[in-house]
ZAVEXMI-521360 format. One record per atom (N, C-alpha, C): residue in three letters; chain; atom name; x, y, z. Coordinates in pm, whole numbers. Atoms other than C-alpha are relative to their C-alpha. Layout:
N
 resn chain name     c1     c2     c3
  ala     A   CA      X      Y      Z
...
***
This chain:
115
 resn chain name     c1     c2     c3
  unk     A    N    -24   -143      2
  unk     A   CA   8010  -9015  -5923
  unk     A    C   -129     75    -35
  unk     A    N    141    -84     39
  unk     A   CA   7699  -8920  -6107
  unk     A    C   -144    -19    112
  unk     A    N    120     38    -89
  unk     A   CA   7463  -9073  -5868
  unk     A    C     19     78    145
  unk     A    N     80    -80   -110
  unk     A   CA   7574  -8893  -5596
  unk     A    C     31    151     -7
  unk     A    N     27   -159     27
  unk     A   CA   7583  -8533  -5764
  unk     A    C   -181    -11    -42
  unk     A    N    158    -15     35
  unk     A   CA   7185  -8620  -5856
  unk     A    C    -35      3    147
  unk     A    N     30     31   -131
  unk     A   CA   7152  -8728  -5469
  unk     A    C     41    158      4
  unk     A    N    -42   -144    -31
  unk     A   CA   7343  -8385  -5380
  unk     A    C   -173    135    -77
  unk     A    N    110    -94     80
  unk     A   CA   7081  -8203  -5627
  unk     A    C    -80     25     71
  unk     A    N    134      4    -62
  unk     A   CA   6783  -8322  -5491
  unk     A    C     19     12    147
  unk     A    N     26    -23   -131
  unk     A   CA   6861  -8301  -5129
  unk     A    C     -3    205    -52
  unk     A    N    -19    -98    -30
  unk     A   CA   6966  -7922  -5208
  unk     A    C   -113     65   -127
  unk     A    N    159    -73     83
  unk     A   CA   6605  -7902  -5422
  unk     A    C     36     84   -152
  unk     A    N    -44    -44    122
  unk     A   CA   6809  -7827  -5760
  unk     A    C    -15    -27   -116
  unk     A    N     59     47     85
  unk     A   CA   6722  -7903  -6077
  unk     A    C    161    -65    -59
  unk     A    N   -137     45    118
  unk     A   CA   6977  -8116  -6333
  unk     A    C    -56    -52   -100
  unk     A    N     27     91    125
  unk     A   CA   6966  -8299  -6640
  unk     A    C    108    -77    -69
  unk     A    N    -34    125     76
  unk     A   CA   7070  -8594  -6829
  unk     A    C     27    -14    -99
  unk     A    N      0     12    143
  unk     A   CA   7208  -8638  -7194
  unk     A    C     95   -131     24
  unk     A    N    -85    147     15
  unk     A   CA   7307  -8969  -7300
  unk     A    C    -34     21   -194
  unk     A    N    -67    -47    144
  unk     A   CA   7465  -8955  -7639
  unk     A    C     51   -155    -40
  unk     A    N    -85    154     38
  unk     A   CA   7536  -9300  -7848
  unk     A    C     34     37    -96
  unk     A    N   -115    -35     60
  unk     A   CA   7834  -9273  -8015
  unk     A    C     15   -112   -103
  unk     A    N     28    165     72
  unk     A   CA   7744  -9511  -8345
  unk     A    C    173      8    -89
  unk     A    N   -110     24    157
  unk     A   CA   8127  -9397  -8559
  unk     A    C    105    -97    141
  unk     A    N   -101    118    -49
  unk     A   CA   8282  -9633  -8242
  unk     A    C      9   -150    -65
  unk     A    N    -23    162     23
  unk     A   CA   8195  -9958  -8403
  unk     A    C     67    -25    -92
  unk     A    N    -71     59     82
  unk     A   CA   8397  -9971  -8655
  unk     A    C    139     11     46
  unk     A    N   -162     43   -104
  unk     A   CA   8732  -9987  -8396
  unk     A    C    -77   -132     50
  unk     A    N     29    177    -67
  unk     A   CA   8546 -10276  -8228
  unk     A    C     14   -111    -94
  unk     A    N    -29    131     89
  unk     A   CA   8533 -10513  -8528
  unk     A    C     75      0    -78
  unk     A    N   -163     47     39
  unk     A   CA   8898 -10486  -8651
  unk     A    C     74    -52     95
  unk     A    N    -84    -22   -124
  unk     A   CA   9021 -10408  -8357
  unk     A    C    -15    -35    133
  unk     A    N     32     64   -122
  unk     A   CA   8832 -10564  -8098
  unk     A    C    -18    170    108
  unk     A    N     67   -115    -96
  unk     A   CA   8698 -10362  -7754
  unk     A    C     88     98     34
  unk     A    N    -86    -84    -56
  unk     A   CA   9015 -10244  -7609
  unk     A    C    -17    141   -130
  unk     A    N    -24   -114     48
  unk     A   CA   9039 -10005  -7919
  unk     A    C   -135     85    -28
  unk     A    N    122    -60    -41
  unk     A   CA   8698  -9917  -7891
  unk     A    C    -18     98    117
  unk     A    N    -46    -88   -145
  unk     A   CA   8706  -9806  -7513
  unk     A    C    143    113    -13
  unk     A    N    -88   -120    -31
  unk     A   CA   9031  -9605  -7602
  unk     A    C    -61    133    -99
  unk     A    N     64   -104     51
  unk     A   CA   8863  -9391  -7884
  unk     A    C   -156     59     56
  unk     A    N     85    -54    -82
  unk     A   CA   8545  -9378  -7668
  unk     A    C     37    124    104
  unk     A    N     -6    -64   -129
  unk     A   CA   8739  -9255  -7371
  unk     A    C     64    172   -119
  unk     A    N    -38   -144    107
  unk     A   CA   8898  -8935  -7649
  unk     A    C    -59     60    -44
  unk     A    N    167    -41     31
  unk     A   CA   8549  -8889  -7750
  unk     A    C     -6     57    117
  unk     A    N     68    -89   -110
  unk     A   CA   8440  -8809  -7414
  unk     A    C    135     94     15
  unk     A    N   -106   -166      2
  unk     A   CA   8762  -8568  -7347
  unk     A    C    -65     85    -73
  unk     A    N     43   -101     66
  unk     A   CA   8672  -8371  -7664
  unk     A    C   -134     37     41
  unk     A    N    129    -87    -44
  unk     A   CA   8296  -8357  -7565
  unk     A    C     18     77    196
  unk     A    N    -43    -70   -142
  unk     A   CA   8427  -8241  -7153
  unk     A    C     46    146    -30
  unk     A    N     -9   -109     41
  unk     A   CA   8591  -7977  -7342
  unk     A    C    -92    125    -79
  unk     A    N     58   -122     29
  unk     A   CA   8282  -7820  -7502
  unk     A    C    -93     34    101
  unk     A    N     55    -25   -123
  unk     A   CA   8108  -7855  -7176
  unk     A    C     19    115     47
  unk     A    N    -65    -96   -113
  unk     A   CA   8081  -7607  -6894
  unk     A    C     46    -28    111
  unk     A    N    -66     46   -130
  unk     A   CA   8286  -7617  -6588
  unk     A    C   -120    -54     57
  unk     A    N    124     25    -64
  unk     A   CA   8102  -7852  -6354
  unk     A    C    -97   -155    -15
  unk     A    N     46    122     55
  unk     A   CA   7937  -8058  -6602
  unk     A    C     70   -112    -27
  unk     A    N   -114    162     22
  unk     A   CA   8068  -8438  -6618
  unk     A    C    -76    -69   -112
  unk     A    N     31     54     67
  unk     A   CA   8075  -8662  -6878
  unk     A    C    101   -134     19
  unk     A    N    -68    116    -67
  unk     A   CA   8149  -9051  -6824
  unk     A    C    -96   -107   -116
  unk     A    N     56    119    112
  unk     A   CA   8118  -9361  -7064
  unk     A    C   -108    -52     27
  unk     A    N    112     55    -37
  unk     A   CA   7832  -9553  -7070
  unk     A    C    -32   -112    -91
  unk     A    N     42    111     78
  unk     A   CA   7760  -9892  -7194
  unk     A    C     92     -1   -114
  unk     A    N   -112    -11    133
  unk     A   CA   7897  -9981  -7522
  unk     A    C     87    104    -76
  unk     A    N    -43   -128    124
  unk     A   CA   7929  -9663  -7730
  unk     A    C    -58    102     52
  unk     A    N     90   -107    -40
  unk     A   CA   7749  -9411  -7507
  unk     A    C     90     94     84
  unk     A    N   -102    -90    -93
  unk     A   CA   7878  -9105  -7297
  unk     A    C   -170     81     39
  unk     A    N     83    -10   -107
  unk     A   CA   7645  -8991  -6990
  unk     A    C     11    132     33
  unk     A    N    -91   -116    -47
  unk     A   CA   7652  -8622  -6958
  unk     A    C   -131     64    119
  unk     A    N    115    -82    -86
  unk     A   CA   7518  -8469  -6635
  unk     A    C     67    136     43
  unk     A    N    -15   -185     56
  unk     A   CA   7442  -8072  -6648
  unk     A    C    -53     28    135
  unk     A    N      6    -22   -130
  unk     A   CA   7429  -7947  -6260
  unk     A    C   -121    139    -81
  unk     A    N    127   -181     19
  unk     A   CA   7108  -7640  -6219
  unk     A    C     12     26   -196
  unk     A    N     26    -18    105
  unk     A   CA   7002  -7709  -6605
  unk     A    C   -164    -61    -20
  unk     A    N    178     31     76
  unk     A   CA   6662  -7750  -6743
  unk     A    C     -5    -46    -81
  unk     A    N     31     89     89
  unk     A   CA   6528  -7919  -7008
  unk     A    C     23     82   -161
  unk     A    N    -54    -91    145
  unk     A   CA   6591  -7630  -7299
  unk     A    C    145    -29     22
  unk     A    N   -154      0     21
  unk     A   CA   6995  -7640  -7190
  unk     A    C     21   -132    -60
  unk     A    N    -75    160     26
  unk     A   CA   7018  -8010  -7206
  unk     A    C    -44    -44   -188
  unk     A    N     58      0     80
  unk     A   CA   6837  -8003  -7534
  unk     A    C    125    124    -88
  unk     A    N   -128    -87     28
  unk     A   CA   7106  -7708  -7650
  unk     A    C    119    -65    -32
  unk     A    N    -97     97     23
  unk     A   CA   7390  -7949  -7554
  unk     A    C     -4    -73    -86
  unk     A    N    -19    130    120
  unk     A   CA   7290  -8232  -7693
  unk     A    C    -32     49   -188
  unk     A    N      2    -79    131
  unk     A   CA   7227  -8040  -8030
  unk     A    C    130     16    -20
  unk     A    N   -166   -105      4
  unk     A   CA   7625  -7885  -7995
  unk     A    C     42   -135    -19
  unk     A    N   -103     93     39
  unk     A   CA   7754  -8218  -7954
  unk     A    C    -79    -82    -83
  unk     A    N      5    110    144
  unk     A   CA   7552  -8419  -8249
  unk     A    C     56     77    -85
  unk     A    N    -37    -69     55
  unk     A   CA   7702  -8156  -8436
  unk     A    C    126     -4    -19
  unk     A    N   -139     48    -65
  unk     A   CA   8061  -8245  -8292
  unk     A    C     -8    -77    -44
  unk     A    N    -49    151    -35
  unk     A   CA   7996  -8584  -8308
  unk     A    C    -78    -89   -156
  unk     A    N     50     10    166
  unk     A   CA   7792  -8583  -8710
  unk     A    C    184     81    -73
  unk     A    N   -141    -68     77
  unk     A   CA   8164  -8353  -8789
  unk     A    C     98    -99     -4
  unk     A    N    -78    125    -31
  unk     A   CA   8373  -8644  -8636
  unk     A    C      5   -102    -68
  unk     A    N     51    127     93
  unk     A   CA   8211  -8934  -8831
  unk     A    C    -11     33   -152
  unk     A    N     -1    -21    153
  unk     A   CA   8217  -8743  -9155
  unk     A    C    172    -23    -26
  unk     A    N   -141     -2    -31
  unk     A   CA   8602  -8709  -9064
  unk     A    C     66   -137    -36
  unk     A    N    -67    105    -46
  unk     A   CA   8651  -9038  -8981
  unk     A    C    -63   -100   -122
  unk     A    N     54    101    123
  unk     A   CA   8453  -9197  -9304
  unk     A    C     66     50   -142
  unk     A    N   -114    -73     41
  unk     A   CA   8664  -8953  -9545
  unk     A    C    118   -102      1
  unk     A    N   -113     91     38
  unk     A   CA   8978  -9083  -9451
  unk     A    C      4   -175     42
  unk     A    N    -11    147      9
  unk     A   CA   8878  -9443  -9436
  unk     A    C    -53    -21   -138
  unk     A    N     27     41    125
  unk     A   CA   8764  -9425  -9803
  unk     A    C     97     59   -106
  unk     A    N   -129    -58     51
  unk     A   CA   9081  -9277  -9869
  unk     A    C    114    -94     -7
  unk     A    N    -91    137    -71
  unk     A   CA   9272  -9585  -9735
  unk     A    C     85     17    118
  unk     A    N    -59    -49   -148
  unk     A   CA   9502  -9603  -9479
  unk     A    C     72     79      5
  unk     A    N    -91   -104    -21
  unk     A   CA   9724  -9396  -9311
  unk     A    C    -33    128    -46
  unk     A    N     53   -187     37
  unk     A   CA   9488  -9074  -9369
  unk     A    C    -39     84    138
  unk     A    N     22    -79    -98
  unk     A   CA   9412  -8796  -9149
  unk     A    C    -52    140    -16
  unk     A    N     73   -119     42
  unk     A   CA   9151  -8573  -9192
  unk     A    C    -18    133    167
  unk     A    N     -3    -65   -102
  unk     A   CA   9098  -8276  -8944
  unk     A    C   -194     59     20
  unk     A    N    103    -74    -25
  unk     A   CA   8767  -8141  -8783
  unk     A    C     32     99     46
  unk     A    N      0    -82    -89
  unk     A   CA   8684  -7805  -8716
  unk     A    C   -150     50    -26
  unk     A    N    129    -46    -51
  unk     A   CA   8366  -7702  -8537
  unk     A    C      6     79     91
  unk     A    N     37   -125   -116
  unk     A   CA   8230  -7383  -8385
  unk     A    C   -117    -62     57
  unk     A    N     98     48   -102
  unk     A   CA   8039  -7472  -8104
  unk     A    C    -28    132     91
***
């Protein structure tokens, strides 16, 4: 999918950009819980980051713990913007998610971030 919206770009002489984001609060679902529960909180990760996106822009897993975001007619200040918005998302998430694991189980903390 992404490879041929970069192909599309460059034939139509457009600029894009690239953020690749590694997502380090997944590993601790992989070694209780093995991959499957890894890949399902990965794939919920990328939802919430699609949602602070703009129409257009895609975001798609990548390798272990990563999410691939490509920004159609963006430059190198936007993508630099983004990826700022979502470590910000994604530093709120992991404070979240270390909270109620030193709480014990069955906790449920909430994020909220202005983006």
């Amino acid at each position: 999918m992404l490879q041929s919206e970069a192909v599309q770009a460059r034939r139509k002489s457009k600029r894009f950009s690239l953020v690749l984001i590694d997502i380090e609060l997944l590993q601790p679902f992989h070694n209780p819980w093995g991959r499957q529960a890894r890949e399902h909180v990965q794939g919920i990760v990328a939802k919430v980051i699609k949602r602070v996106l703009l129409e257009g822009d895609n975001v798609v897993r990548y390798r272990g713990e990563g999410c691939l975001i490509f920004l159609p007619n963006a430059g190198s200040l936007t993508a630099l913007l983004v990826a700022d918005r979502l470590t910000e998302l994604l530093k709120n998430l992991e404070s979240a998610l270390s909270r109620a694991k030193s709480e014990g189980r069955n906790q449920v903390h909430c994020v909220s971030v202005r983006l």
